[in-house]
C-alpha positions in Angstrom: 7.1 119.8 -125.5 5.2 117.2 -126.6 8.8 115.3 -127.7 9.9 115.5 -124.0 6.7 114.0 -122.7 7.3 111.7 -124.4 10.8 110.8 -123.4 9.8 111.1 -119.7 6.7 108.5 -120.2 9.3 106.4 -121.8 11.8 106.7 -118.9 9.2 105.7 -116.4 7.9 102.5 -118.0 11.4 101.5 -118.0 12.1 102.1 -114.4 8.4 100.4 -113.7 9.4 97.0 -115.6 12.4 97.1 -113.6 10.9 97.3 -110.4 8.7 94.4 -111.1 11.6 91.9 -112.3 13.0 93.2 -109.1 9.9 91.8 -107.5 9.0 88.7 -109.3 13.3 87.4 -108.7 12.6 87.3 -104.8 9.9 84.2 -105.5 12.4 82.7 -108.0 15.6 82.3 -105.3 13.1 81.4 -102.4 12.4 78.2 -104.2 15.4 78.1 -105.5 16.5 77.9 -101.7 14.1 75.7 -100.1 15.0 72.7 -102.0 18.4 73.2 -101.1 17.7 73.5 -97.5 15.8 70.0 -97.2 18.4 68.4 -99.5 20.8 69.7 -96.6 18.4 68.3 -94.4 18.3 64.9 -96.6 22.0 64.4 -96.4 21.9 64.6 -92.4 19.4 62.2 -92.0 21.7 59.5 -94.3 24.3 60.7 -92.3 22.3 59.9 -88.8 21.8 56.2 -89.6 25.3 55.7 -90.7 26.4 56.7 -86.8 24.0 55.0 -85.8 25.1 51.7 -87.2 28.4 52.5 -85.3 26.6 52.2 -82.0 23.9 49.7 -82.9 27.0 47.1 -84.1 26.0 44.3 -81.7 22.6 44.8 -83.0 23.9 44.1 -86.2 25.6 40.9 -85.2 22.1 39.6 -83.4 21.5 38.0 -87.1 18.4 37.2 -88.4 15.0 39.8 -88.2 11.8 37.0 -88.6 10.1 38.3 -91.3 7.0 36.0 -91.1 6.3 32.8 -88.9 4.3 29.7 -89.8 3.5 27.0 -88.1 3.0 23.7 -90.0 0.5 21.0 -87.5 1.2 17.8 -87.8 -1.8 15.4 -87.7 -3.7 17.3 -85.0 -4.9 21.2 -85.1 -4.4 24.6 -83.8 -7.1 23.9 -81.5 -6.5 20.5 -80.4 -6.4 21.2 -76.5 -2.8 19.7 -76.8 0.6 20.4 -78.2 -0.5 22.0 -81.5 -2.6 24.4 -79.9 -0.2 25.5 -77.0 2.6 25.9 -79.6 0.6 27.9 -81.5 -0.4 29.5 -78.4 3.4 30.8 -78.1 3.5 31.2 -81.9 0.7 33.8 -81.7 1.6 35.7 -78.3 5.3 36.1 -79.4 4.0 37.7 -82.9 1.2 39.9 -81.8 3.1 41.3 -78.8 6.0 42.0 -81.6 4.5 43.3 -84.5 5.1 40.1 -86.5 3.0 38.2 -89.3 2.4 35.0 -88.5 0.0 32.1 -89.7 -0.6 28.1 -90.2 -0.8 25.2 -92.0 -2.6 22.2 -92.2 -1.1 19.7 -94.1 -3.7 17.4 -96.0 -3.1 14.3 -94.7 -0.5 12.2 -92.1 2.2 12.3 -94.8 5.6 13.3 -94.7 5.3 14.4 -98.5 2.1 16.4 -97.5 4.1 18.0 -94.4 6.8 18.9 -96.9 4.2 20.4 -99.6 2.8 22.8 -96.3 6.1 23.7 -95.0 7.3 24.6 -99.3 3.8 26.6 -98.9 4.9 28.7 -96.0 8.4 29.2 -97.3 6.7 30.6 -100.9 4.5 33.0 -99.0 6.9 34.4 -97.1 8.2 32.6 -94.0 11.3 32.7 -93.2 10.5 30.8 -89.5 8.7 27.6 -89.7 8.3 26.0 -86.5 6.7 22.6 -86.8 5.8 20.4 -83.3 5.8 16.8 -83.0 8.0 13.6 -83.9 6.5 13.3 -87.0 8.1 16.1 -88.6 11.3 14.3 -88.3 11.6 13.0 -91.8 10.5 16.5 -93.2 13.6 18.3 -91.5 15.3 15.7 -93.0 14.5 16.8 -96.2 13.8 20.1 -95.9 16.9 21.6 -94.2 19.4 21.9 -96.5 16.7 22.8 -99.1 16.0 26.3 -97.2 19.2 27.3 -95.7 18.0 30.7 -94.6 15.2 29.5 -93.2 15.2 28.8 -89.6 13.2 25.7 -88.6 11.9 25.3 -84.9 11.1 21.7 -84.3 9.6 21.4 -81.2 9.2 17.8 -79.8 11.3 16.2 -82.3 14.3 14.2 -80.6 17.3 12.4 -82.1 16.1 9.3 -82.5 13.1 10.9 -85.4 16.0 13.0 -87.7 15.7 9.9 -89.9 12.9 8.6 -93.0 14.2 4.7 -92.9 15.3 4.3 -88.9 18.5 3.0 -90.2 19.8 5.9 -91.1 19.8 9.0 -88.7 20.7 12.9 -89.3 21.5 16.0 -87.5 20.1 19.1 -87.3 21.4 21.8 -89.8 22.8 25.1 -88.9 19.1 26.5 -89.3 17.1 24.0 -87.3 16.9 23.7 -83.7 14.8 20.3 -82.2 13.2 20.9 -78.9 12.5 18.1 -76.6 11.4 18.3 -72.9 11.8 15.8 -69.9 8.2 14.3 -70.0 9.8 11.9 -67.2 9.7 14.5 -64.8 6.3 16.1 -65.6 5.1 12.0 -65.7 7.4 12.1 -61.9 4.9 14.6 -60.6 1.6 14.1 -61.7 2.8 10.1 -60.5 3.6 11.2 -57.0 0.6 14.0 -56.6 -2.2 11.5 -57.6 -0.8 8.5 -55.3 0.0 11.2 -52.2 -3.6 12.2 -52.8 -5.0 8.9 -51.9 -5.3 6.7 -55.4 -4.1 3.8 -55.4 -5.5 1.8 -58.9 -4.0 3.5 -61.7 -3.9 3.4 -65.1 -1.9 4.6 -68.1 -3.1 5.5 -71.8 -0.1 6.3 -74.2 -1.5 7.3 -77.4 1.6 5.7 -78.9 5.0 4.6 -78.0 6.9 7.0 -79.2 9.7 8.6 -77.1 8.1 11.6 -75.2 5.3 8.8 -74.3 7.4 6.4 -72.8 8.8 9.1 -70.9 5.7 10.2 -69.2 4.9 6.9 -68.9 8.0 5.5 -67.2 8.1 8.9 -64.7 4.4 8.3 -64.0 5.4 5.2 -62.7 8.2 6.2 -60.7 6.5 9.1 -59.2 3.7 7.0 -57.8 6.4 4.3 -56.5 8.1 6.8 -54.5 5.1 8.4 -53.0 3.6 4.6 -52.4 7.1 3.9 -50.4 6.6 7.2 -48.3 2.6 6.4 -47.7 3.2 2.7 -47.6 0.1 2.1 -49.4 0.3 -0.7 -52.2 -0.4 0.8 -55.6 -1.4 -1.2 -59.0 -1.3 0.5 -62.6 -2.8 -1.3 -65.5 -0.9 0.1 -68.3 -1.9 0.2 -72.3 -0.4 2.2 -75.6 -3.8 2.5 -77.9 -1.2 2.8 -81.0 -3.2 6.1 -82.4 -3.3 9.7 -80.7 -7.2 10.2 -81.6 -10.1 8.5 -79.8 -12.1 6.2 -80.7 -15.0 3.4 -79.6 -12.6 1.1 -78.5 -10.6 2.9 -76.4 -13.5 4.5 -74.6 -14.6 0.6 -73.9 -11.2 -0.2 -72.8 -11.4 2.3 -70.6 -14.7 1.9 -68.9 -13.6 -1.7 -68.8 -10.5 -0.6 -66.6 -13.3 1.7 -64.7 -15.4 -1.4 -64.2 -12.7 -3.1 -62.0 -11.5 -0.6 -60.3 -9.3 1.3 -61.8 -9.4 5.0 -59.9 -7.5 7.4 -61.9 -5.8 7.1 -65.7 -3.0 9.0 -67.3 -4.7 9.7 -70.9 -1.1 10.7 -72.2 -1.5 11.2 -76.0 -3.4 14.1 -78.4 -6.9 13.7 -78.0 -6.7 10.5 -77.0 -8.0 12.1 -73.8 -11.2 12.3 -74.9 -11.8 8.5 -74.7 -10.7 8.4 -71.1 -13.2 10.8 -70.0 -15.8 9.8 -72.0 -15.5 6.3 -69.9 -14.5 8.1 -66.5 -17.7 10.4 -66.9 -20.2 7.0 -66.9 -18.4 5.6 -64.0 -17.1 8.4 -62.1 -13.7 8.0 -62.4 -11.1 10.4 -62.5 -8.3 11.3 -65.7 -5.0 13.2 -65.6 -4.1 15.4 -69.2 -1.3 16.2 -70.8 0.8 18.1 -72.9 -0.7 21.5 -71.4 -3.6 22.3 -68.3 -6.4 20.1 -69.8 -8.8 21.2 -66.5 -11.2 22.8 -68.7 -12.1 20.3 -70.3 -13.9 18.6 -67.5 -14.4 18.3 -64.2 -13.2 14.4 -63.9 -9.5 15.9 -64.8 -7.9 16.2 -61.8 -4.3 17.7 -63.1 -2.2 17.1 -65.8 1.3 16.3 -66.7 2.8 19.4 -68.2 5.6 20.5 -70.2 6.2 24.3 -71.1 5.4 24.4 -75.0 3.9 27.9 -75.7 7.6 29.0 -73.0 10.0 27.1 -75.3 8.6 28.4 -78.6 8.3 32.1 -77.0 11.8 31.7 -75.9 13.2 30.7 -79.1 11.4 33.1 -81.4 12.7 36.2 -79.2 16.4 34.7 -78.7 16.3 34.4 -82.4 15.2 37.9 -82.8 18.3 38.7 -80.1 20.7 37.2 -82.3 21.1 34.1 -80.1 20.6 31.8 -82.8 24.4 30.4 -83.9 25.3 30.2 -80.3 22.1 28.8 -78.6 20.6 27.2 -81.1 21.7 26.2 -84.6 22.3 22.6 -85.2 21.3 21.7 -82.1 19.1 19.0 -79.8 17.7 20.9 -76.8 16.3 19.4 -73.8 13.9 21.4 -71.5 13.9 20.3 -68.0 14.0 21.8 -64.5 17.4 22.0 -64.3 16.9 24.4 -67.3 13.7 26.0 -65.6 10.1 25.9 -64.7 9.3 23.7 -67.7 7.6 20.6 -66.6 5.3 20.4 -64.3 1.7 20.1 -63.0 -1.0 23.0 -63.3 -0.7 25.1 -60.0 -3.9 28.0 -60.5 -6.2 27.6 -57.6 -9.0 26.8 -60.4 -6.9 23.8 -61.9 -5.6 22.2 -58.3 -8.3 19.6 -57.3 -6.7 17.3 -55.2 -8.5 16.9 -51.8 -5.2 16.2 -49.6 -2.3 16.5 -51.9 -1.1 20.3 -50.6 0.4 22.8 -52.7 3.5 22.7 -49.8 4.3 19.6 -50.7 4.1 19.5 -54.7 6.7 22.5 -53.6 8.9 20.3 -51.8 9.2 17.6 -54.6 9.5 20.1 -57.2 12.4 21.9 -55.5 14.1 18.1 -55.6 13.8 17.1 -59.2 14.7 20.6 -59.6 18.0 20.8 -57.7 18.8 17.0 -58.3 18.3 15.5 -55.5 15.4 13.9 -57.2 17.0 12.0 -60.6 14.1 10.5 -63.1 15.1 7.6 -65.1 14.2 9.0 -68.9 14.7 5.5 -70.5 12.7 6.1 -73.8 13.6 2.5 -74.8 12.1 1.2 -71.9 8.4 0.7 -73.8 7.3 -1.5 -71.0 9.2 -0.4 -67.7 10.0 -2.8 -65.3 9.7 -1.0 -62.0 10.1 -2.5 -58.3 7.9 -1.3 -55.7 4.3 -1.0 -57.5 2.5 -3.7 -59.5 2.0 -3.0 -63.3 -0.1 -4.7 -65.6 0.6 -4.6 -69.1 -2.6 -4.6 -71.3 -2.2 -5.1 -75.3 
């Protein structure tokens, strides 16, 4: 008896350790599964993209995806109430509204070596946009461009006549480099006309230098206010001066209050912050200024408009075409001039806080605009022309 208990206590420890491998295997092939099931789920999701890639093939072809953007200044700063600071304007809106990283340089003095040592900078921290504004980065692009070739330079304000570092030799843009220029004649045109069809009649011009884009405003400034002279038939003088810097300074601000003294009404400060000079003078003796470069209202009340060209646009524009995949066929290798027969990008300031003419009407800045913009309107843009002789107002040319 006791044999057979035995046996049967035996039987059923058996059949119990049976039952529990039983158990403990169910565990065991449901991980054994699971893993299976996402590598399944793994393989779909590298197959996903590659059908994807079939219909995102133009996307594909749209080229280069801007890592990082840096803009390099040239002598002024980011916040210089002039073209630095409105292309940096468009630097920053087009990055922050995109998700991209973005940031400046300074370079350490007015050298091209030190413009090349900021631009290497930006390059070794990770830009693979560098958009530099201002003639004075021509002899930079000159040496940088074939240096970077997959870096994609946007040179805005730099013109065919500064790709050189002797001005005996010139150069064209690479493949990666686009130059930017704008027709400063016609912004000069309107601000011209608008000041003269609002009743001045002693003007005055203050080029920073005589570079290109100065003489442009310069010589359209003078045009504008021959024409609208001819339609008022008013006689209109302009004493007219280049101060050979872009920053203010004592003797400028006496030049000016000496043009203030005798009459002059109103002057075209047409150069950085050279501006700053002009209304230092036109605040003592009441006078009036025009800016430039971008809305300068806001500055002070004695600036009546400005002559304007569309900086932060242009740089928005670019950056996002590039992004598109525009680059090769808009861009690379190319000089590109921004006028109105392009679009809106000259002008002068038309918010109801920056318009403060007393009978110059917003109909009839319109009406001239819709000219220069069709054609019907031409603008001499001379840049050679340092000194423009010009029938039908008197100019005075003051070293």
């Amino acid at each position: 008896m006791k044999k057979i208990l035995a046996l049967l206590l035996a039987v059923v420890m058996v059949l119990g350790m049976v039952a529990c491998a039983s158990k403990n295997e169910t565990p065991a092939e449901t991980t054994t599964t699971e893993p299976a099931a996402t590598e399944t789920t793994e393989e779909t999701k590298t197959e996903e993209p590659a059908a994807e890639e079939k219909t995102e093939e133009p996307a594909e072809e749209t080229g280069a995806i801007i890592q990082k953007v840096a803009l390099v200044t040239d002598v002024g700063t980011i916040d210089d109430e002039s073209f630095n600071q409105a292309t940096w304007q468009g630097v920053k809106a087009y990055c922050e509204a995109n998700g991209i990283e973005y940031t400046y340089y300074q370079p350490t003095e007015d050298s091209t070596e030190a413009r090349c040592i900021s631009i290497d900078q930006a390059i070794k921290e990770g830009a693979n946009v560098v958009v530099m504004p201002g003639y004075l980065f021509g002899a930079s692009i000159v040496r940088e461009q074939e240096k970077y070739p997959d870096v994609y330079f946007i040179a805005v304000d730099v013109g065919a006549g500064d790709l050189t570092e002797d001005y005996a030799t010139y150069y064209d843009p690479a493949a990666n480099v686009v130059c930017a220029t704008f027709a400063e004649e016609q912004a000069g045109y309107l601000a011209g006309y608008a000041v003269v069809m609002d009743g001045y009649t002693k003007l005055g011009f203050l080029g920073g230098m005589a570079v290109p884009a100065v003489i442009r405003y310069g010589y359209g400034w003078l045009q504008g206010a021959r024409d609208a002279a001819k339609e008022l038939g008013v006689e209109v003088e302009c004493n007219y001066t280049y101060a050979g810097q872009f920053n203010p300074d004592a003797s400028i601000t006496a030049k000016m209050e000496g043009w203030y003294t005798n009459g002059t009404e109103i002057v075209f400060a047409c150069g950085g912050g050279i501006y700053a000079s002009a209304v230092e003078a036109a605040n003592i003796h009441g006078a009036k200024v025009v800016g430039v470069d971008v809305d300068q209202s806001y500055i002070d009340a004695c600036i009546v408009t400005s002559a304007m060209k569309g900086l932060q646009n242009v740089t928005e524009t670019i950056l996002a075409d590039l992004e598109a995949g525009k680059w090769e066929s808009t861009y690379g290798g190319k000089f590109i001039t921004y006028s109105l027969a392009e679009g809106d990008y000259v002008g002068i300031p038309t918010a109801e806080s920056s318009w403060r003419f007393n009978n110059f009407t917003m109909e009839q800045y319109e009406a001239v605009h819709a000219k220069l913009m069709s054609g019907e309107i031409v603008v001499d843009n001379n840049s050679d022309n340092v000194n423009p002789e010009i029938e039908g107002i008197t100019v005075n040319y003051v070293d």
